[in-house]
N, C-alpha and C positions, 0 to 999 in steps of 0.2 A: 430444425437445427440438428446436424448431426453432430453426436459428444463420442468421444472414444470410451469416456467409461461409464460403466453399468450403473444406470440409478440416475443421471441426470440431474436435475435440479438440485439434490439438496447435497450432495458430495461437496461444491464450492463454498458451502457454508460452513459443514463440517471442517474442509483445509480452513476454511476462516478464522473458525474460533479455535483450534487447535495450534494456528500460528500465531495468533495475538493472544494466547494463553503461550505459549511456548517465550513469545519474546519479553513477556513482562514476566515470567520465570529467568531468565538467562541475561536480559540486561542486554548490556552490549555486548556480550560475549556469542549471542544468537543469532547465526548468520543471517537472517532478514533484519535485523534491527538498521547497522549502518546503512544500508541503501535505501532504507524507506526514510531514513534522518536527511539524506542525502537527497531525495525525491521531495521533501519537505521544504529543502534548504533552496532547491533548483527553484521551487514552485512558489517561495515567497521573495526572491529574486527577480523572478518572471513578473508576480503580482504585485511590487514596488515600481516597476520600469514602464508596465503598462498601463496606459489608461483604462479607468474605469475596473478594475479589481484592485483588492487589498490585498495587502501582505498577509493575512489569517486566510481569506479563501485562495490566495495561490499556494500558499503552504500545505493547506488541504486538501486541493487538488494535487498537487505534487506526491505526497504523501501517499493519498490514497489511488493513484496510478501506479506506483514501484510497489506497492500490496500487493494491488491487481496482479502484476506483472508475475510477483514473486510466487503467488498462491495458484497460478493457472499454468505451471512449469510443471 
């Protein structure tokens, strides 16, 4: 797999815990907060409508998608 930045592997864990320390500092005031609420909100919408998921794993799937999205930008 080629990565654009130097170090590979553990850089995406560093953006990880750096952004989910950043957003339970800042509240909703942290620009990743509303879109992963909103990626939560999509994701336990989805796992209500469809069979065979809940609303807790679509919310978590939801959520932890607009993470992904936000922290590999």
């Amino acid at each position: 797999m080629n990565d654009d930045r130097q170090g590979g592997g553990q850089d995406w864990v560093e953006d990880a815990k750096s952004e989910i320390s950043g957003m339970a500092k800042g509240g909703l005031d942290h620009p990743s907060t509303k879109p992963v609420l909103t990626g939560a909100v999509a994701g336990a919408v989805a796992g209500a409508l469809l069979p065979g998921l809940s609303i807790a794993v679509g919310a978590i799937a939801g959520a932890g998608f607009m993470f992904y999205n936000r922290i590999k930008k």
